[in-house]
ZADO-1210 file (C-alpha; in nm, 4 decimals, padded with zeros to 6 digits):
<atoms>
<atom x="02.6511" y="03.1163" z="00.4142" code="UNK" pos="1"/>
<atom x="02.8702" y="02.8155" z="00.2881" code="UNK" pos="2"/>
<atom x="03.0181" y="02.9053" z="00.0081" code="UNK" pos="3"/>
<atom x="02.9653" y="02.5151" z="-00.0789" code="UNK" pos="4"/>
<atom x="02.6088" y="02.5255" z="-00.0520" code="UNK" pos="5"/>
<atom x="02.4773" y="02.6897" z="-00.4092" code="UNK" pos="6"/>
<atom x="02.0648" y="02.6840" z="-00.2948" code="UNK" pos="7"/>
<atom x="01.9638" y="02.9761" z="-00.3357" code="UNK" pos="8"/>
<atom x="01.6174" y="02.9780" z="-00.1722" code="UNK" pos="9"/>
<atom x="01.5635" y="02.6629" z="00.0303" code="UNK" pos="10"/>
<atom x="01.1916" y="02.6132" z="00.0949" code="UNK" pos="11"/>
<atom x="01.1753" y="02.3196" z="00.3323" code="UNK" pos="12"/>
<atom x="01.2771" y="02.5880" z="00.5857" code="UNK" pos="13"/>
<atom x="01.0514" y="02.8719" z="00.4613" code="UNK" pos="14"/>
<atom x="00.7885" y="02.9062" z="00.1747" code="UNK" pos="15"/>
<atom x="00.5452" y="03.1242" z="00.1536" code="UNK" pos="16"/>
<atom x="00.1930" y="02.9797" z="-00.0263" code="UNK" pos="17"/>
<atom x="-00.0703" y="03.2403" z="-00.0714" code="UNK" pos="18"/>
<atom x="-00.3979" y="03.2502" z="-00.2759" code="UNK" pos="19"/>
<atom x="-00.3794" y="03.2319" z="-00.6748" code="UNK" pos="20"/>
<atom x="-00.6379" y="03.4498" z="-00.8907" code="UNK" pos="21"/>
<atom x="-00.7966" y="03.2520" z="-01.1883" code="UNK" pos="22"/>
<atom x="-01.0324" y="03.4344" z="-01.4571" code="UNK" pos="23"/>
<atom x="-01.2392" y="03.2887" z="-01.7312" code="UNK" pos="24"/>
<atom x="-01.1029" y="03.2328" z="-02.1251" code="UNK" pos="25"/>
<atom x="-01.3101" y="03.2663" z="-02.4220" code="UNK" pos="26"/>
<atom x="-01.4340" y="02.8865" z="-02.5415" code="UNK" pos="27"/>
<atom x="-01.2002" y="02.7492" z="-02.7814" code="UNK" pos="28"/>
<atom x="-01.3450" y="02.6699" z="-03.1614" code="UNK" pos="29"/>
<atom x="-01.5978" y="02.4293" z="-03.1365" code="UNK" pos="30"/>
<atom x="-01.7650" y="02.1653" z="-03.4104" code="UNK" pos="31"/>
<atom x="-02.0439" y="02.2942" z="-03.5671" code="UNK" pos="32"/>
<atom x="-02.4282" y="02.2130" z="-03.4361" code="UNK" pos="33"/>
<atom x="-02.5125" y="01.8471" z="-03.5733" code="UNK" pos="34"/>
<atom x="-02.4907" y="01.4751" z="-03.5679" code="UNK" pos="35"/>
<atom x="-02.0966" y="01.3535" z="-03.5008" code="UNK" pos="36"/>
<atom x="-01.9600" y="01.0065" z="-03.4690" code="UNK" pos="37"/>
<atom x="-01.6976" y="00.9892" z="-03.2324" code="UNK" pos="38"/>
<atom x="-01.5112" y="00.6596" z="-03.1127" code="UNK" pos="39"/>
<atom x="-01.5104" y="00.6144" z="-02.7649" code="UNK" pos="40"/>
<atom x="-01.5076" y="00.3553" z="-02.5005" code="UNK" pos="41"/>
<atom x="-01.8335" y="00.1517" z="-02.5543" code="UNK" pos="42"/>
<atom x="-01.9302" y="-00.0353" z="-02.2017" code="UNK" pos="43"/>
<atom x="-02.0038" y="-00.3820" z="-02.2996" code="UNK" pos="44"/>
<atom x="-02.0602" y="-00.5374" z="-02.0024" code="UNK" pos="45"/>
<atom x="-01.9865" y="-00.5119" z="-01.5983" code="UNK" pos="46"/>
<atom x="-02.0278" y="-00.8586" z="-01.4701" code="UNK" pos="47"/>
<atom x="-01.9004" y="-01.0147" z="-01.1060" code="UNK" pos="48"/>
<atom x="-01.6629" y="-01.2714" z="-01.1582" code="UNK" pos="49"/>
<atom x="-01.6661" y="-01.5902" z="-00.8650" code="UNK" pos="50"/>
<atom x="-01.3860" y="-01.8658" z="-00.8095" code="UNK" pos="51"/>
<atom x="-01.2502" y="-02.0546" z="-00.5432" code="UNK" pos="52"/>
<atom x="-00.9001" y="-02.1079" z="-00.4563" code="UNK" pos="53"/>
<atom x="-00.7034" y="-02.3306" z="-00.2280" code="UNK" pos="54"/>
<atom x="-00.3026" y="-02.2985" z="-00.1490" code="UNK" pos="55"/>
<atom x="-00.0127" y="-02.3916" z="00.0297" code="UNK" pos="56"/>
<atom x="00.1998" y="-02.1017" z="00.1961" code="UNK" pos="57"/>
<atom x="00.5518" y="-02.1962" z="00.4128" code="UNK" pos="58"/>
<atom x="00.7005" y="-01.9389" z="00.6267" code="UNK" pos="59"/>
<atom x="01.0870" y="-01.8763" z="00.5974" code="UNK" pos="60"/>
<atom x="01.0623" y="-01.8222" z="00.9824" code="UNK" pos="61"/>
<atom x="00.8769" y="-01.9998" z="01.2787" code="UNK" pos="62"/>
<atom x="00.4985" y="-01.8434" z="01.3331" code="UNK" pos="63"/>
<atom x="00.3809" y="-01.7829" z="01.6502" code="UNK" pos="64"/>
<atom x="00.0645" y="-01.5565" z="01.5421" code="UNK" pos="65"/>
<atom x="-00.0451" y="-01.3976" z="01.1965" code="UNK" pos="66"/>
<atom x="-00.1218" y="-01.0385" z="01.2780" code="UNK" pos="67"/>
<atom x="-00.2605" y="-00.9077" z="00.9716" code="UNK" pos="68"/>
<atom x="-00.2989" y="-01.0156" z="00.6016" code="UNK" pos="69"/>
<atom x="-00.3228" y="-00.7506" z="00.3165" code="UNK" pos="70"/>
<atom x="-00.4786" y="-00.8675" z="-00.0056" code="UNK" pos="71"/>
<atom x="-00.4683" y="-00.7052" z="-00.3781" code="UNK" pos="72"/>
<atom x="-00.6391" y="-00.8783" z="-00.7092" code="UNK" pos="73"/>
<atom x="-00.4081" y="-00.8563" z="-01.0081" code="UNK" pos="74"/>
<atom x="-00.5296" y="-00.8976" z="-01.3120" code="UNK" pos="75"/>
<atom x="-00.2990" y="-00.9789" z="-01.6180" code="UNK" pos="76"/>
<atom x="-00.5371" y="-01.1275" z="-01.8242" code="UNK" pos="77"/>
<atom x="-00.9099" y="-01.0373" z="-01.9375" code="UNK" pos="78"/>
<atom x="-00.9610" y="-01.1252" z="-02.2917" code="UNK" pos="79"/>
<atom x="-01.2822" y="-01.1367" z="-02.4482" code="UNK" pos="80"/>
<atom x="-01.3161" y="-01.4571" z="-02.7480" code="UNK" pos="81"/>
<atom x="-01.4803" y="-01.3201" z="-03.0682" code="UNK" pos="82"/>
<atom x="-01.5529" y="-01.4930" z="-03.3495" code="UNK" pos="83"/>
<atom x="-01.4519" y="-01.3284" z="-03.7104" code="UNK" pos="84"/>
<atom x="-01.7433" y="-01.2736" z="-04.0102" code="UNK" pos="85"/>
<atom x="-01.6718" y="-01.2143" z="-04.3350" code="UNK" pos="86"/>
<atom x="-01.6453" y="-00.8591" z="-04.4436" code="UNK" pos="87"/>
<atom x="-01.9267" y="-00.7260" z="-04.7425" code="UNK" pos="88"/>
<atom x="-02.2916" y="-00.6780" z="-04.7993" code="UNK" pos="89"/>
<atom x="-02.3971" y="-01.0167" z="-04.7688" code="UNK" pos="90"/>
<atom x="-02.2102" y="-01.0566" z="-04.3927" code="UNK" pos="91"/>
<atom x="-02.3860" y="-01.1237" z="-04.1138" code="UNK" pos="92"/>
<atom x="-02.4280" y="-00.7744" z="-03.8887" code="UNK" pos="93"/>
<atom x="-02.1419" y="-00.6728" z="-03.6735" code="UNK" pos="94"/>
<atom x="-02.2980" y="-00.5866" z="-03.3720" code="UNK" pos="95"/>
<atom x="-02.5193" y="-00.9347" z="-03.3868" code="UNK" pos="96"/>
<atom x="-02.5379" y="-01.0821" z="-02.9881" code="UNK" pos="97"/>
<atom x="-02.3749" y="-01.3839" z="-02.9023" code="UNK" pos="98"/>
<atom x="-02.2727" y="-01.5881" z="-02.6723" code="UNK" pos="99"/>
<atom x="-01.9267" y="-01.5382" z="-02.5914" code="UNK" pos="100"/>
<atom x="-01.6028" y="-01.6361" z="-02.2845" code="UNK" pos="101"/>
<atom x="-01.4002" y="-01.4371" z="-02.1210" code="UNK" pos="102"/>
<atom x="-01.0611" y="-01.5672" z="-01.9958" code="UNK" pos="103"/>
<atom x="-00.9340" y="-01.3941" z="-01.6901" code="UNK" pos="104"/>
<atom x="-00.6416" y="-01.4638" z="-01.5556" code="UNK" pos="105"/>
<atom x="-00.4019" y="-01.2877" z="-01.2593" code="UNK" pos="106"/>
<atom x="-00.3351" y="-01.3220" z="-00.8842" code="UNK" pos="107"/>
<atom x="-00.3869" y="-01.2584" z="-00.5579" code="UNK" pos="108"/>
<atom x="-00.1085" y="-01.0566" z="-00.3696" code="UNK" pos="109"/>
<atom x="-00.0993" y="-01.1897" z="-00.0266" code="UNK" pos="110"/>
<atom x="00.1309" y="-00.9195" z="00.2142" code="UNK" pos="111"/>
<atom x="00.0950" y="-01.1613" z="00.5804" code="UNK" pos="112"/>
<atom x="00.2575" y="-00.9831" z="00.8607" code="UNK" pos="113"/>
<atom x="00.3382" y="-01.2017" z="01.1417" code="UNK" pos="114"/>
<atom x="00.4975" y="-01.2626" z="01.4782" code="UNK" pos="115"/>
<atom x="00.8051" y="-01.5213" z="01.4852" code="UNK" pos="116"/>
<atom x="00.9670" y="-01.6620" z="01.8714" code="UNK" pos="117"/>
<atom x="01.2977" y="-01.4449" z="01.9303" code="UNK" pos="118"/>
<atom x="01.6192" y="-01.7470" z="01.9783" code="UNK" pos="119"/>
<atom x="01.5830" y="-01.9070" z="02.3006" code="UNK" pos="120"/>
<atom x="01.2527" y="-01.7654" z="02.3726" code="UNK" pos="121"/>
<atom x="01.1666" y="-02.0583" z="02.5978" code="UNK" pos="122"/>
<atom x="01.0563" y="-01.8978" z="02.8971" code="UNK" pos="123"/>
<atom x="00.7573" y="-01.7635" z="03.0669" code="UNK" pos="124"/>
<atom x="00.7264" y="-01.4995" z="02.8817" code="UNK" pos="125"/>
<atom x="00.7795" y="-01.5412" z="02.5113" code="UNK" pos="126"/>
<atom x="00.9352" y="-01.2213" z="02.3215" code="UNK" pos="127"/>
<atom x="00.8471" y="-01.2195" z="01.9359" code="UNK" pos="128"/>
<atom x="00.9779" y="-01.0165" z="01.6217" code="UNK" pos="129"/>
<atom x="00.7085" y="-00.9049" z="01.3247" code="UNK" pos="130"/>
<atom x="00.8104" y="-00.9658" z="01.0229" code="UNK" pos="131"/>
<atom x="00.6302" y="-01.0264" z="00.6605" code="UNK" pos="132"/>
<atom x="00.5742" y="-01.2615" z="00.3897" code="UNK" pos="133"/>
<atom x="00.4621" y="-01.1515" z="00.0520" code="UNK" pos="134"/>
<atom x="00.3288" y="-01.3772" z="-00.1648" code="UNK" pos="135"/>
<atom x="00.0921" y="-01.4018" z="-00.5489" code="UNK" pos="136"/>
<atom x="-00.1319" y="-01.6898" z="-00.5372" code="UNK" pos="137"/>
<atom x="-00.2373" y="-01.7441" z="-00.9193" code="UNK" pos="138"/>
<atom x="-00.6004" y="-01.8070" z="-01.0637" code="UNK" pos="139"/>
<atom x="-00.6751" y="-01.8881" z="-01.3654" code="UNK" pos="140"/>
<atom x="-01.0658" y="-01.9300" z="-01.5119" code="UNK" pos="141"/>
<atom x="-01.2967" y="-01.8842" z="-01.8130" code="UNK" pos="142"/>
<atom x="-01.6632" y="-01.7325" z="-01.7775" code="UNK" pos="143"/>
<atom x="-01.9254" y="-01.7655" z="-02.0234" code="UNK" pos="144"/>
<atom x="-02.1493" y="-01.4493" z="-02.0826" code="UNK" pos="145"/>
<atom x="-02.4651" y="-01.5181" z="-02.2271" code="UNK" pos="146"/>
<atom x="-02.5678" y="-01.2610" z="-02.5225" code="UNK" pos="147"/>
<atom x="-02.8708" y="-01.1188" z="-02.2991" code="UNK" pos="148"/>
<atom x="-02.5848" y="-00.9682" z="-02.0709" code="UNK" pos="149"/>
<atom x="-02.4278" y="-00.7558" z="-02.2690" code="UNK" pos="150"/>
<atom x="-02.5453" y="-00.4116" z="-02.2306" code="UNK" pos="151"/>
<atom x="-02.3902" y="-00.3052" z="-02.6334" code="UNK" pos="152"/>
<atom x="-02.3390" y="-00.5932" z="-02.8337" code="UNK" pos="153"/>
<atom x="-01.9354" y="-00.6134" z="-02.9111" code="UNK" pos="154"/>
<atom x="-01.8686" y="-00.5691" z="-03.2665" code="UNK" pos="155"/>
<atom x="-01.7116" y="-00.8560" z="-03.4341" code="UNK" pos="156"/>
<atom x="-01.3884" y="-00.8639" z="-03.6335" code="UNK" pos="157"/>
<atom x="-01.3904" y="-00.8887" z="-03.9807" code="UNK" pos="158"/>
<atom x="-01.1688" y="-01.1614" z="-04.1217" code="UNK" pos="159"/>
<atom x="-00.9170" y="-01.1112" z="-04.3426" code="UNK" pos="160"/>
<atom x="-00.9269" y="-01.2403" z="-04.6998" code="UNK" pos="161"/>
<atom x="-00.6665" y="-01.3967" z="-04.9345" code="UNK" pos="162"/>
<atom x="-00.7708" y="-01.4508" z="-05.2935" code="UNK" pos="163"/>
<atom x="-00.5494" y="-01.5722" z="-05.5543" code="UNK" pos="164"/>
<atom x="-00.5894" y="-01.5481" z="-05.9383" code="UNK" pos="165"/>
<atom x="-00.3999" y="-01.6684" z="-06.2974" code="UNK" pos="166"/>
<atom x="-00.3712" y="-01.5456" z="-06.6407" code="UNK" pos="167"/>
<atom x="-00.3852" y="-01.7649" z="-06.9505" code="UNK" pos="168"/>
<atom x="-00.1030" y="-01.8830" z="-07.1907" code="UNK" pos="169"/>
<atom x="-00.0521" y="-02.0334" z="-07.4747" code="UNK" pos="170"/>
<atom x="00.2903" y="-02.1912" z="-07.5330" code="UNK" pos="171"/>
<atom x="00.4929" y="-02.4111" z="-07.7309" code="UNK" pos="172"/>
<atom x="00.5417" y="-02.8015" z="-07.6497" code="UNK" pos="173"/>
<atom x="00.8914" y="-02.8215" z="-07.7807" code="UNK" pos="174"/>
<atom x="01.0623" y="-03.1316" z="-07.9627" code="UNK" pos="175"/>
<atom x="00.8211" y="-03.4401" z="-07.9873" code="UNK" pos="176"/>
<atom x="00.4807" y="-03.2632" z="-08.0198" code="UNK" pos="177"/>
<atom x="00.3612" y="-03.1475" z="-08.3674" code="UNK" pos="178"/>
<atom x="00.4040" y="-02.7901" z="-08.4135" code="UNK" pos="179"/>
<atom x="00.0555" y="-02.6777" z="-08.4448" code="UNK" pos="180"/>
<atom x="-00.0419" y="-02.8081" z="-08.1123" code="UNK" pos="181"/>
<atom x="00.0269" y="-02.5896" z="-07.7548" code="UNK" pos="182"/>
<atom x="00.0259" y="-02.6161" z="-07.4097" code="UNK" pos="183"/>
<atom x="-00.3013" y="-02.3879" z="-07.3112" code="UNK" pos="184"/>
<atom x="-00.2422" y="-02.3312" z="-06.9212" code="UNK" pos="185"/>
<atom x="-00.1711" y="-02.0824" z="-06.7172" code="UNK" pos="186"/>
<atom x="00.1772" y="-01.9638" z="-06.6382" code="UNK" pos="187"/>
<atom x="00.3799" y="-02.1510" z="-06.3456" code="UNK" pos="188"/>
<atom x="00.6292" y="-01.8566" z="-06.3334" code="UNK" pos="189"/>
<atom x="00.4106" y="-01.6208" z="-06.2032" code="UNK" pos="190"/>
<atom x="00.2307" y="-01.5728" z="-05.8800" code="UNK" pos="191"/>
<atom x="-00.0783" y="-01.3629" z="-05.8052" code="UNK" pos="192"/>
<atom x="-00.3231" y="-01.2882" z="-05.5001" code="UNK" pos="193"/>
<atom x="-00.5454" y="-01.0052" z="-05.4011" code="UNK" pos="194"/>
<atom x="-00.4883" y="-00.9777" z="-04.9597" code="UNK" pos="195"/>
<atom x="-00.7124" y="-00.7857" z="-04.7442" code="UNK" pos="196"/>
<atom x="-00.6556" y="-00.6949" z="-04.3958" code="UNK" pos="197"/>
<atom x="-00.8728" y="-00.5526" z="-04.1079" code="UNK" pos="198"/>
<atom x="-00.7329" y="-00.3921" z="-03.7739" code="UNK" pos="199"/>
<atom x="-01.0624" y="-00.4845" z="-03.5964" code="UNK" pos="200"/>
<atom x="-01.0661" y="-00.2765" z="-03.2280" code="UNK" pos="201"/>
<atom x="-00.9972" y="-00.5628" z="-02.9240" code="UNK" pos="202"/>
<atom x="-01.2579" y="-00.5378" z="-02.6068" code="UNK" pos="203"/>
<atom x="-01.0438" y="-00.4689" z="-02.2872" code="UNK" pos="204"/>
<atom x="-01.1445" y="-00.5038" z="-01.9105" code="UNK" pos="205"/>
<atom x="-01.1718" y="-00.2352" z="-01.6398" code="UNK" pos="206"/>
<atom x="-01.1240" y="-00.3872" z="-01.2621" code="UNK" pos="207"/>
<atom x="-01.4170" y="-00.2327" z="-01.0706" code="UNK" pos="208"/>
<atom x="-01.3849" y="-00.3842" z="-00.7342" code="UNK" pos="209"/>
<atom x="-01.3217" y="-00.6847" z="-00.5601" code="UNK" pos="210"/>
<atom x="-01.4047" y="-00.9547" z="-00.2494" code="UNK" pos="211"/>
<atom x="-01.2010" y="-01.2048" z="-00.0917" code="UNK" pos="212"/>
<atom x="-01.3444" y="-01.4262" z="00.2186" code="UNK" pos="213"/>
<atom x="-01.0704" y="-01.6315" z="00.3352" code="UNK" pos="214"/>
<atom x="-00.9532" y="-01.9304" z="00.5793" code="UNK" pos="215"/>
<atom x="-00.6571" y="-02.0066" z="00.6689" code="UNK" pos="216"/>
<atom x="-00.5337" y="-02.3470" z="00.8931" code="UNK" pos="217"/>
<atom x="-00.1816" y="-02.4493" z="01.0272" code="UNK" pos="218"/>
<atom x="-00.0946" y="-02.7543" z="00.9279" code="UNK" pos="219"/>
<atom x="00.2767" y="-02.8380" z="01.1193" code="UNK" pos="220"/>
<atom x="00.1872" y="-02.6344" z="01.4619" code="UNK" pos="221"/>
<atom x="00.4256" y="-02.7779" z="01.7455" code="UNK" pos="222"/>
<atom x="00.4113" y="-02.6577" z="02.1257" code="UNK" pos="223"/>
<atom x="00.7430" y="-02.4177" z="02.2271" code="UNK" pos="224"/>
<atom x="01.0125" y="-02.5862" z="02.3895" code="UNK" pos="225"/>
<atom x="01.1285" y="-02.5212" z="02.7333" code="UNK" pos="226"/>
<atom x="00.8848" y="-02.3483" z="02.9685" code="UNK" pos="227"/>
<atom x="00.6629" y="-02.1406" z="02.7649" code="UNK" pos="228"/>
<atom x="00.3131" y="-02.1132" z="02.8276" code="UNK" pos="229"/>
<atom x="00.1122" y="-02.4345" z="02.7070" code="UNK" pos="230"/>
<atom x="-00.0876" y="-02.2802" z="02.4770" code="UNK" pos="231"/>
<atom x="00.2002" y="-02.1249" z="02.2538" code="UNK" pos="232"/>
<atom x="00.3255" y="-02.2828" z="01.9728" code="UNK" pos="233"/>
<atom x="00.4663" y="-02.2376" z="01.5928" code="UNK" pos="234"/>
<atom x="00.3991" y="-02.3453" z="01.2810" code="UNK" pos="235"/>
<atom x="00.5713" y="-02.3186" z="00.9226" code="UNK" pos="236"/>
<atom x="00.2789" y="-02.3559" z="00.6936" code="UNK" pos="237"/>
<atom x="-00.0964" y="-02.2646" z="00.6262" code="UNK" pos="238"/>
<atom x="-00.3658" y="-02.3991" z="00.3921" code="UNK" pos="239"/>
<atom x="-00.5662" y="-02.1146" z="00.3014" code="UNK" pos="240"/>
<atom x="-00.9013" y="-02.1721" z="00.1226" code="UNK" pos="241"/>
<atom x="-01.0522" y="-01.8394" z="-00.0629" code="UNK" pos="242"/>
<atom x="-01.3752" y="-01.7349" z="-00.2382" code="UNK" pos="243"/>
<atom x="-01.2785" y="-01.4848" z="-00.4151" code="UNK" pos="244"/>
<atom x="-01.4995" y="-01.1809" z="-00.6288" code="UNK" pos="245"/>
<atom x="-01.4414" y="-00.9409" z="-00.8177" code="UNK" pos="246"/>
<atom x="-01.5917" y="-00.6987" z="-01.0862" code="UNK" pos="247"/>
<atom x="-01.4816" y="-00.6060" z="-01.4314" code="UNK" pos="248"/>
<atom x="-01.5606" y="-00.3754" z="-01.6767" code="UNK" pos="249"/>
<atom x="-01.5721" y="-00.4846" z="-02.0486" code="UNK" pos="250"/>
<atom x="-01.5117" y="-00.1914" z="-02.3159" code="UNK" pos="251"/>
<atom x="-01.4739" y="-00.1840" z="-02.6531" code="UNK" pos="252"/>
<atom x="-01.3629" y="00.1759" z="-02.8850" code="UNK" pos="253"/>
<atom x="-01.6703" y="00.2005" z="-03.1285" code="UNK" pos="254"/>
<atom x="-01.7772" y="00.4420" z="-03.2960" code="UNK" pos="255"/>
<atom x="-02.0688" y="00.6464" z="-03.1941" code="UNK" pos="256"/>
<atom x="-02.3207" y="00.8929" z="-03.3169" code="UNK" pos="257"/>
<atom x="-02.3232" y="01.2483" z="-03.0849" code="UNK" pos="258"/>
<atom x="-02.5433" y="01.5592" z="-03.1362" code="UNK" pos="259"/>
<atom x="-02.3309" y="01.8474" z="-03.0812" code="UNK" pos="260"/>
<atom x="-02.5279" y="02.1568" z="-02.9418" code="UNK" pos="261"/>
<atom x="-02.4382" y="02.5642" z="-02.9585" code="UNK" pos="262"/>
<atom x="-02.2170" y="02.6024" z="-02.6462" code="UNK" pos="263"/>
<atom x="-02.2950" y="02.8689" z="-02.3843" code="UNK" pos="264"/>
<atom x="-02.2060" y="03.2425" z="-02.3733" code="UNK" pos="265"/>
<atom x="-01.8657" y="03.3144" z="-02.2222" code="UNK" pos="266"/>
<atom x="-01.9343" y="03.4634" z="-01.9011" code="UNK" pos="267"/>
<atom x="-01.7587" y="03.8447" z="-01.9176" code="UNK" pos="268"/>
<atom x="-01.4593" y="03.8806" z="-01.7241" code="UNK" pos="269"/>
</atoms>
């Protein structure tokens, strides 16, 4: 052996895998039987989003044929508008349904593969090269959802509160006042306020699936030069028109009442 090469044991020659043995453990402490409240991810609605889109795409490179296009949805925006209520006994409920928008916002990841003339490809036959083109086509859009959509009801922030408050003082008016009158006030010097903040839980989106029907046109296509069969020719730019679909998730952390139950016997080993 080299006395340069320090593996040891090099397994992409030789490994051997065989079959691992697994046995049961006991169950690990568990909560006691009763009613729990856990906070987990609340589904608070799974709605299909639809918008239309229209754009311009140039080629860096002549086109004689688009072979195949490969589409993603991004998503870098999905943000659910709450309104705040006041916190306290006398505020409205926090799971109340309303009415609410949800402003989405991302893009479309366009991956076009496609076939450009080779130089001086003027003949007869007309050799090609494939090459690609990767482009994100924005969207931006707001959706209403009415409140009979929502599966839960979202709970609504509580706003925060700023109060302020004074003490009273009695002081003296100084030269040109008689000396049993004062200034009864409160005390300029001083500052005080009572603040209250609440770290409410934001909804966040889940993207389920999506749906893109597409079009796309050549707008500049010219014949080939030379010889070249008369029904070949290239073009540097599309319009593409899309209806595009898509599904999100809405979730929310909320808190949530669970039964927990006795958990089964370990099986023996």
């Amino acid at each position: 052996m080299n006395s340069k090469d320090k593996k040891c044991v090099d397994v992409n020659v030789s490994a051997h895998m065989g079959e691992c043995e697994n046995v049961p453990v006991p169950v690990a402490p568990t909560t006691p039987v009763g009613t729990r409240v856990l906070r987990v991810p609340v589904t608070l609605a799974e709605i299909a989003v639809r918008t239309n889109m229209v754009a311009n795409i140039k080629f860096p490179d002549p086109v004689l044929e688009i072979k195949d296009i490969k589409k993603r949805v991004k998503i870098i925006q999905c943000r659910l508008l709450l309104p705040g209520i006041p916190a306290g006994a006398a505020a409205p409920a926090p799971f109340t349904p309303t009415t609410l928008r949800l402003f989405i916002k991302g893009f479309v990841r366009k991956n076009i593969q496609y076939a450009t003339p080779c130089p001086n490809s003027s003949g007869q036959c007309v050799s090609s090269e494939m090459r690609s083109l990767t482009v994100d086509v924005p969207f931006e859009c707001v959706t209403t959802i009415p409140s009979n959509r929502f599966l839960t009801p979202p709970q609504l922030p509580f706003l925060n509160t700023r109060q302020e408050f004074d003490f009273f003082r009695e002081q003296e008016l100084g030269h040109g006042f008689p000396e049993k009158d004062h200034l009864l006030s409160s005390d300029l010097s001083q500052f005080h306020q009572v603040s209250t903040q609440f770290y409410n839980q934001i909804p966040f989106c889940e993207l389920i699936s999506s749906n893109i029907i597409e079009w796309d046109e050549a707008i500049d296509r010219e014949k080939l030069p030379g010889h070249a069969p008369f029904e070949e020719g290239a073009f540097h730019e599309i319009v593409e028109k899309m209806f595009l679909e898509f599904t999100v998730k809405i979730l929310q952390n909320q808190q949530v009442p669970v039964t927990a139950v006795t958990p089964p016997p370990t099986p023996p080993l």
